[in-house]
C-alpha positions in Angstrom: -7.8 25.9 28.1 -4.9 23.9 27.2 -5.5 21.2 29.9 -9.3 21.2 28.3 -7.6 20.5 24.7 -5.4 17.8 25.7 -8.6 16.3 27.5 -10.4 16.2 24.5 -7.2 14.8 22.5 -7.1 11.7 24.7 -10.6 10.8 24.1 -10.9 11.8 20.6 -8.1 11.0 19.3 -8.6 12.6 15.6 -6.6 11.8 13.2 -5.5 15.8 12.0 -5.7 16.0 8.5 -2.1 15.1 6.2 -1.0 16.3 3.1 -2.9 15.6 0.3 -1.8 12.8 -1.7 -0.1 13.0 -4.8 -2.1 12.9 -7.9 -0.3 12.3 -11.4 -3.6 11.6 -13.4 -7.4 12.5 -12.8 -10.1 11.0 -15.7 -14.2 10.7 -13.9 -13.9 6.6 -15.5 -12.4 3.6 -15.3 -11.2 2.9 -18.4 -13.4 1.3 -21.3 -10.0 -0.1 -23.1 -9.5 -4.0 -22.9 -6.1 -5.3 -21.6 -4.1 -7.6 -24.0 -3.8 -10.6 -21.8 -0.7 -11.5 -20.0 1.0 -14.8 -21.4 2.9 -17.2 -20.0 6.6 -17.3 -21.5 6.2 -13.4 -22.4 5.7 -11.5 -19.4 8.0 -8.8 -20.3 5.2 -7.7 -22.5 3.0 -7.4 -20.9 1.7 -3.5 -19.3 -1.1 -2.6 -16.9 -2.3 0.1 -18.8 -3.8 3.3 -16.8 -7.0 3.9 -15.0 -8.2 0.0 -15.5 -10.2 -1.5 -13.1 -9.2 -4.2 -10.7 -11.8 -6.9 -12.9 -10.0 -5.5 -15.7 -6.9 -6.6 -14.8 -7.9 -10.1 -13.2 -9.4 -10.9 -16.5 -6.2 -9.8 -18.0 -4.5 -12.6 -16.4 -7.0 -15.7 -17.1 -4.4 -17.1 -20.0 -2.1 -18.1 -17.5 -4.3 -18.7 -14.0 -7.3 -20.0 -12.7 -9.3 -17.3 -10.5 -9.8 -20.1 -8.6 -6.1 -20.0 -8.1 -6.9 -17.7 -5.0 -6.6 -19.3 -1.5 -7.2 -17.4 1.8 -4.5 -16.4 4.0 -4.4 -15.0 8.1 -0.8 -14.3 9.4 -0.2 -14.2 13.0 0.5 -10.4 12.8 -3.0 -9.5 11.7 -2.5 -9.8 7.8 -5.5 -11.1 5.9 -6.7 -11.8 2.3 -6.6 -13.8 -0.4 -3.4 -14.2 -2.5 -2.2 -16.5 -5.7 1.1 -16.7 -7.1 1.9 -18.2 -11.1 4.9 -19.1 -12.5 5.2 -17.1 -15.9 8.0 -18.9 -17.4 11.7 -17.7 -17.3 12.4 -15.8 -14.2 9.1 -14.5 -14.1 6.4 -14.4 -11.3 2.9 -12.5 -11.0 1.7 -12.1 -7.5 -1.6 -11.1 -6.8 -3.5 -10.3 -3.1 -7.4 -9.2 -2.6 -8.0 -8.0 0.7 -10.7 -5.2 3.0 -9.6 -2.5 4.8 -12.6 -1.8 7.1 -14.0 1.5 8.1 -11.8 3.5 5.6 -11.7 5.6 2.9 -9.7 5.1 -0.4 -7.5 8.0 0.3 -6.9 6.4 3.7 -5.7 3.8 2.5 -3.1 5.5 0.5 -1.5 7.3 2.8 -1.4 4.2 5.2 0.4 2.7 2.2 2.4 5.6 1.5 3.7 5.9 5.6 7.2 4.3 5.7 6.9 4.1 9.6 4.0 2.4 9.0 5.2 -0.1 6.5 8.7 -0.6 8.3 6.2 -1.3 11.4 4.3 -4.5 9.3 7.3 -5.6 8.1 10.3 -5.1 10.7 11.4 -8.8 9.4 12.3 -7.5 5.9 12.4 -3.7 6.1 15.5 -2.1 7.8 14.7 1.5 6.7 12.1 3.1 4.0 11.8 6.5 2.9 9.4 8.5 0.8 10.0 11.8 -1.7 7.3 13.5 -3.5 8.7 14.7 -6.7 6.6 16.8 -8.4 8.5 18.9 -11.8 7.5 20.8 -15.0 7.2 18.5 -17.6 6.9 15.4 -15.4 4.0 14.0 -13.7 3.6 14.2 -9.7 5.1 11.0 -8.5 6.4 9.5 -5.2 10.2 7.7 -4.6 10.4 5.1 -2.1 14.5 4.0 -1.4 14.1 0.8 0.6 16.8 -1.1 2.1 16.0 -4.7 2.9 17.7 -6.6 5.6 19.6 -9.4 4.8 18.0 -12.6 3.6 18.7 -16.3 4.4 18.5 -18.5 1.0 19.3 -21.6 1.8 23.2 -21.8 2.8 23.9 -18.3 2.1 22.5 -14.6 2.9 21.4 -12.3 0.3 23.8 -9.2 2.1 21.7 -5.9 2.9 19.9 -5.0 -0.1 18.5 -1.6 -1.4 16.9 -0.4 -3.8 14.2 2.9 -5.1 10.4 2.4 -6.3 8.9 5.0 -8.2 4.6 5.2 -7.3 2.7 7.1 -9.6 -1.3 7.4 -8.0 -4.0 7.8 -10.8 -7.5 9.0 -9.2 -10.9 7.7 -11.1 -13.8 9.6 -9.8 -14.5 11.0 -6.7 -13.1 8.4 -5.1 -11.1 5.6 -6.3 -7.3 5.4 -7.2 -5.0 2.9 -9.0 -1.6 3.2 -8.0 1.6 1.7 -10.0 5.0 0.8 -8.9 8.0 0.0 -10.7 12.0 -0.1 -10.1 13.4 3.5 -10.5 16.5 3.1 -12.7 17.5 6.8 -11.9 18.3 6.3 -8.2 21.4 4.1 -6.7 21.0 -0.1 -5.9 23.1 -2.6 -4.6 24.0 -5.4 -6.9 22.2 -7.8 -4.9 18.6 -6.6 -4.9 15.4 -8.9 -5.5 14.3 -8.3 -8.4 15.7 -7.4 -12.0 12.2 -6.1 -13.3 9.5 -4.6 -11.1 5.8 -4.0 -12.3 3.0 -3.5 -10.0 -0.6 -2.4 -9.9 -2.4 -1.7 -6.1 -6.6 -1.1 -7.1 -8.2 0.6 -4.7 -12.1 0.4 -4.9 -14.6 2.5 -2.2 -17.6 -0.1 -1.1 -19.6 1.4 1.4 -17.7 2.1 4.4 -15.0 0.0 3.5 -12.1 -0.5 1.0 -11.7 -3.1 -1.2 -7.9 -3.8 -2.4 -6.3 -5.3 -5.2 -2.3 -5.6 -5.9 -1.0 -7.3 -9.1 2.8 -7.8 -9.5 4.5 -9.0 -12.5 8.6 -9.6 -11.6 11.7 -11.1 -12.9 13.1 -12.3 -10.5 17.1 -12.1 -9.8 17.9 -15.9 -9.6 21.5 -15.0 -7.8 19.1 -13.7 -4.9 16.1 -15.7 -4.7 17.2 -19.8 -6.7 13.8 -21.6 -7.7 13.5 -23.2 -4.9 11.8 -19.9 -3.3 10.6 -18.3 -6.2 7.5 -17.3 -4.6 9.3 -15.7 -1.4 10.4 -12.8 -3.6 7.0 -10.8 -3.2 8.0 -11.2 0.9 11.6 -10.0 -0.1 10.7 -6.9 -1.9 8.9 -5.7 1.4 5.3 -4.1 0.3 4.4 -4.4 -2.9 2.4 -7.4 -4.2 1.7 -11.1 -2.8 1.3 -11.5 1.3 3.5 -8.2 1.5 0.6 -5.7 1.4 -2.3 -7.5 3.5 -0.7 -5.2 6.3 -3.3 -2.7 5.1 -5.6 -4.8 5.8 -4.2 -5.4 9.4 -3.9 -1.9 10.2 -7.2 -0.5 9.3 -8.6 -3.4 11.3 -6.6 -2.6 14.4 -8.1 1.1 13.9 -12.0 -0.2 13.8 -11.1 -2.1 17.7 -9.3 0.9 18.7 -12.5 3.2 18.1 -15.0 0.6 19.0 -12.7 0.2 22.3 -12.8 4.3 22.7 -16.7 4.1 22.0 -17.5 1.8 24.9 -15.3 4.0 27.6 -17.5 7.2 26.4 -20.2 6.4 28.7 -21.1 9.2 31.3 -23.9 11.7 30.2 -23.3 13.6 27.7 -20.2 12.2 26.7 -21.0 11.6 23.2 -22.2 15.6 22.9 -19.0 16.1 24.3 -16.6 14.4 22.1 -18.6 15.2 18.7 -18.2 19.1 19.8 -14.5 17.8 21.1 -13.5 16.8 17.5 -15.2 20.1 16.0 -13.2 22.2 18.0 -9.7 20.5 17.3 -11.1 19.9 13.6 -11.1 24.0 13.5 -7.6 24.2 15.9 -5.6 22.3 13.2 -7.2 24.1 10.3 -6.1 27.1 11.9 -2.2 25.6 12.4 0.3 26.7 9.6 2.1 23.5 7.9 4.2 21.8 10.0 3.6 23.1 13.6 1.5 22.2 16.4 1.5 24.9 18.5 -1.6 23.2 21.0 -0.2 20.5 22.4 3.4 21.1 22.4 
C-alpha cells in the first residue's frame, strides 16, 4: 500500500493543504471611500486606507504620475509585469508593479508570497535569510513579521554592509475571495543602522479573474540616502527584497513555472485509464492528509 501511495505522489504531485492564512480584517466590499490623492512634496501623508481596490489606489496616485507611466518588463529569471517608478520629492519614491499569476487562486498567491524559502529562492541576489511569525494576541489584530536580512550592496565605491531589518504584513480579505495585503517597517523589532529605507508603506492587491490572479503592489518609501545616494534612487524597491517595484514579479514567475510543470505532468499521463487513475489518486491522498494531525506525515516518511 505504501509503495501504491508513493506511486500516486509522483504523478500527482498535490499540493497538501497549509495553514490557513492569516486574516486581520473580513468586510463582503471593497470599499466605497475615495482616497485623498498622494502629492508630490508630501508623501509622508499620504495612507492607503483599508479594503480599497487596486483602481482605487491607481487613481489615487494620478497627481503625481501618468498611468501611462507603466512600461513592461521580462527578467531573465522568469519575472514579468509592468512596473513605474516616480520621484515624490525629498527622499521619497512610490513604486508600483501589475502583473498575472496564472492558474491560481488569490489565497495561493499569498502563501507563495508569504513562503520565505520561496522568496529567498527569487531573490538569492538580495536575500541572505527571511523568516516569517504569525502573531496573533488579544487586543491586537492577526498579523505576520517578516525579519529579513539583506546581503550586502554595492553603491557605487562603497557596500551598504549586511543589512536587516522586520516587516509587519497585515492581510485584509474582501469577499469570498480577494485580499489586500499591507506592509510596513516594524519599529518593535531590532535593525541595523544601515537598512534601505527610513519609512516603508506598501499595498499588494490581489484580484481573482477567472482562473487567474491579477496583482497589484504600490510602495510609498523614504529612502535612506546614506544607503542608496540619488544616483540609484530607483534600485531601492530591488534592495528591500520583495515588496514593491520589479521585487514582487517573482509571483508572477512562480505560478507560471507551476502551469508548465502540470501541463508537462498532463502530457506523460497517457496510458488508459490514467487520467481515472490519478483523479482517484489525488482523492485518496486529498482524504490521507485530512486524516494527518498538524505537522506530521506519517505516509511517506
Amino acid at each position: 500500500m505504501t509503495r501504491l501511495l508513493e506511486l500516486l505522489w509522483v504523478i500527482q504531485m498535490p499540493r497538501i493543504a497549509a495553514a490557513a492564512v492569516a486574516i486581520a480584517q473580513h468586510r463582503h466590499r471593497h470599499s466605497t471611500t475615495v482616497l485623498e490623492k498622494l502629492h508630490y512634496g508630501d508623501a509622508e501623508a499620504f495612507s492607503f486606507g483599508r479594503f480599497q481596490s487596486p483602481e482605487a489606489i491607481k487613481k489615487a496616485f494620478d497627481d503625481c504620475r501618468s498611468p501611462r507611466s507603466f512600461r513592461p518588463y521580462t527578467g531573465k529569471d522568469g519575472r514579468k509585469g509592468r512596473v513605474c517608478s516616480t520621484k515624490l520629492g525629498g527622499d521619497w519614491v512610490l513604486a508600483e508593479s501589475e502583473q498575472i499569476a496564472p492558474s491560481c487562486t488569490c489565497e495561493q498567491v499569498l502563501r507563495a508570497y508569504l513562503d520565505a524559502e520561496l522568496s529567498m529562492q527569487w531573490n538569492a541576489d538580495k536575500i541572505m535569510d527571511s523568516k516569517f511569525t504569525r502573531k496573533a494576541s488579544p487586543g491586537s489584530e492577526a498579523h505576520y513579521v517578516q525579519d529579513l536580512k539583506i546581503h550586502s550592496q554595492r553603491i557605487i565605491r562603497t557596500c551598504t554592509g549586511v543589512m536587516r531589518y522586520s516587516q509587519r504584513i497585515s492581510v485584509d480579505k474582501i469577499g469570498r475571495g480577494h485580499y489586500a495585503a499591507f506592509v510596513t517597517l516594524d519599529p518593535e523589532q531590532p535593525s541595523s543602522t544601515r537598512k534601505p529605507f527610513e519609512s516603508l508603506s506598501v499595498y499588494v492587491g490581489l484580484i481573482q479573474k477567472g482562473d487567474d490572479v491579477q496583482i497589484y503592489a504600490a510602495g510609498v518609501m523614504e529612502v535612506n540616502r546614506k544607503v542608496v545616494p540619488n544616483l540609484v534612487v530607483f534600485d531601492a524597491s530591488g534592495i528591500a527584497g520583495d515588496q514593491a517595484g520589479k521585487g514582487t514579479l517573482w509571483l508572477a514567475g512562480h505560478f507560471q513555472e507551476q502551469e508548465k510543470s502540470a501541463a508537462t505532468g498532463r502530457r506523460r499521463v497517457t496510458w488508459p485509464g490514467a487520467r481515472s487513475f490519478s483523479r482517484w489518486g489525488g482523492r485518496l491522498l486529498q482524504r490521507v492528509a485530512t486524516a494527518q494531525p498538524a505537522g506530521r506525515d506519517t505516509v511517506f516518511g
